[in-house]
N, C-alpha and C positions, 0 to 999 in steps of 0.2 A: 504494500500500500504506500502511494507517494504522499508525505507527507510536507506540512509547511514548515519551517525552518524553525518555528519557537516550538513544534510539538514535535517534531526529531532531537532538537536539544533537550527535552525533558524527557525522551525517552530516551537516549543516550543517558543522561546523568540514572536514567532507573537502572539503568544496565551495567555502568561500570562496575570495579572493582576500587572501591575508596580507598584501599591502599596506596595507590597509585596517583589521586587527586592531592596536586601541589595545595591549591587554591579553587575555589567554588566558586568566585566572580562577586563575591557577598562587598557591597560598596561600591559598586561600578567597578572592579579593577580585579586584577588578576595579581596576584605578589610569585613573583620567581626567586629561589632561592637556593645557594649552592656553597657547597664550603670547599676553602681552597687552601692550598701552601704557597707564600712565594719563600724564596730560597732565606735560609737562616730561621725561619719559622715551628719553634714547638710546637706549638697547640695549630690546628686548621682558623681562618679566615671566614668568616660568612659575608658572602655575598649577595645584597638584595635587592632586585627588581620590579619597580611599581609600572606597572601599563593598565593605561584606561580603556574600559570598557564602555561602548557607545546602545548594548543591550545585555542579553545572557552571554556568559561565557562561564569556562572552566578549565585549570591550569593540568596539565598531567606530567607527572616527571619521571621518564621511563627510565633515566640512568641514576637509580634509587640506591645509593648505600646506607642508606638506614633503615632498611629492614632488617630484623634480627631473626637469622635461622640457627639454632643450635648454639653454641655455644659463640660463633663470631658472625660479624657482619658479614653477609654478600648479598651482591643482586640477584633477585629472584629472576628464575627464568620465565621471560617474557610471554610463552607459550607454555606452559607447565606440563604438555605430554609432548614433547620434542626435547629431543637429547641437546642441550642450550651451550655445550662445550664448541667453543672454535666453530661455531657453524653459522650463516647470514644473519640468520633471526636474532641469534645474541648479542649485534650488534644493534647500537639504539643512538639515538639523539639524546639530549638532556630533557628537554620538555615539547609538549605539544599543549596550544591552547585550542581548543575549539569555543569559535563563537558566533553568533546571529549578525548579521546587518540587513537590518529590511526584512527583507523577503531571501534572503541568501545564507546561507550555512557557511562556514569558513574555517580551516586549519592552519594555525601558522607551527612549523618544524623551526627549534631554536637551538640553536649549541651556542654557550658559553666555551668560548676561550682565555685565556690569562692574556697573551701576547702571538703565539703562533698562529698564524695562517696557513702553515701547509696545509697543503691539498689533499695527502693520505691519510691525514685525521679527520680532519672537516665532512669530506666529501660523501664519504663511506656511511658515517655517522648520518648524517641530514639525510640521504637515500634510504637509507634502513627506516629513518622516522618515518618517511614516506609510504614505504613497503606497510609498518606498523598501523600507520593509517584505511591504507586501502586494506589489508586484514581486515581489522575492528568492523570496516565497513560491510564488507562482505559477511562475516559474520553475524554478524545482526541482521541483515538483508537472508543468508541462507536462513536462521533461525525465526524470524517474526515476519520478514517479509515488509520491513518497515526499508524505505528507499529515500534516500536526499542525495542532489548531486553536493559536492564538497570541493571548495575553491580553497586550493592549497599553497602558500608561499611558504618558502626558507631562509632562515636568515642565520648568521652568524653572531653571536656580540663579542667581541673583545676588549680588551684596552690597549694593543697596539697603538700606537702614536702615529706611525708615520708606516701605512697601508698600501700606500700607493703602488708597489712594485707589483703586488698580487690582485690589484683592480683595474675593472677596465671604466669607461668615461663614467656607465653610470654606477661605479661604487658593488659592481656585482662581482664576484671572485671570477678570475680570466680561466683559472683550473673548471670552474662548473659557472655559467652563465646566471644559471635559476637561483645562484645564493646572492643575498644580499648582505653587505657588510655595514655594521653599525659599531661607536663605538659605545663601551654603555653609557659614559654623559649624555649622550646623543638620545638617548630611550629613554631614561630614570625621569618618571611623570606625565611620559609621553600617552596620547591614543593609540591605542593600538590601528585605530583605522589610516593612521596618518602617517603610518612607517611604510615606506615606500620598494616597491621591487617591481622589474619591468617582463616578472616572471612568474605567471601563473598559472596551475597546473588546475584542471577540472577531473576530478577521479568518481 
């Protein structure tokens, strides 16, 4: 059944696994948040992310180390009846927000960077979210029969300073076209409708 865009987002939010929800959209905004080391650093860093919401949305954060299985931390595997060692699926992005504008459904795929831009981390990463994406979808679609199309951007954030070697005119990674590079001053209380890519995918 084709649904409209606020009764797919509320059946998506019945569906998920709240484990996995960064943020619920509660305040207009989404908060992304990640903890980090720079060099010389005992204890981890947190890193936080405020983007505005312009309807429903909700934050997922698939590269999760704070789940607790057994005695230490690791990330749970993303598919729970697939062998999740060294194989595509167990590759993931940091977060995915999904959200409403109008009449349209939207996902944006996010990785957090410290300072590197290569291409063999980034790239992999943001594909995989995307893959993660059209899963979920499919899955919900094979089980309930509930259908939305889903307009999909990618973006990177770092704090890189001085980018420019790995972008081309408009700011999108020359290694993959469809990512967009921001850095995070550039986002911290920003719209999310008003972050900009000249690359959008329809799944």
């Amino acid at each position: 059944m084709s649904l409209d865009a606020a009764s797919y987002f509320q059946h998506l939010k019945a569906y998920v696994n709240n484990d996995y929800v960064m943020h619920d959209g509660s305040g207009d905004k989404v908060i992304l948040k990640e903890k980090y080391f720079r060099p010389g650093d005992i204890k981890p860093k947190e890193r936080k992310i405020e983007l505005l919401l312009a309807g429903l949305g909700m934050a997922f954060k698939l590269d999760n180390d704070d789940f607790e299985q057994s005695k230490k931390k690791t990330k749970p595997a993303l598919f729970h009846f697939l062998n999740d060692v060294a194989k595509p699926w167990s590759k993931r992005c940091d977060f995915v927000i999904f959200y409403v504008n109008g009449r349209t459904f939207h996902a944006d795929c996010i990785e957090f960077k410290s300072k590197s831009l290569a291409a063999e981390k980034i790239v992999p990463q943001l594909r995989a979210g995307v893959c993660w994406v059209r899963s979920l979808k499919r899955t919900i679609e094979n089980y309930t029969g509930d259908v939305r199309p889903i307009r999909l951007r990618k973006f990177v954030f770092a704090e890189n300073t001085n980018p420019e070697a790995y972008l081309d005119d408009n700011r999108q990674l020359i290694a993959d076209p469809s990512v967009r590079y921001y850095h995070f001053d550039e986002v911290q209380g920003q719209p999310l409708l008003g972050l900009q890519n000249v690359s959008i995918q329809e799944i």
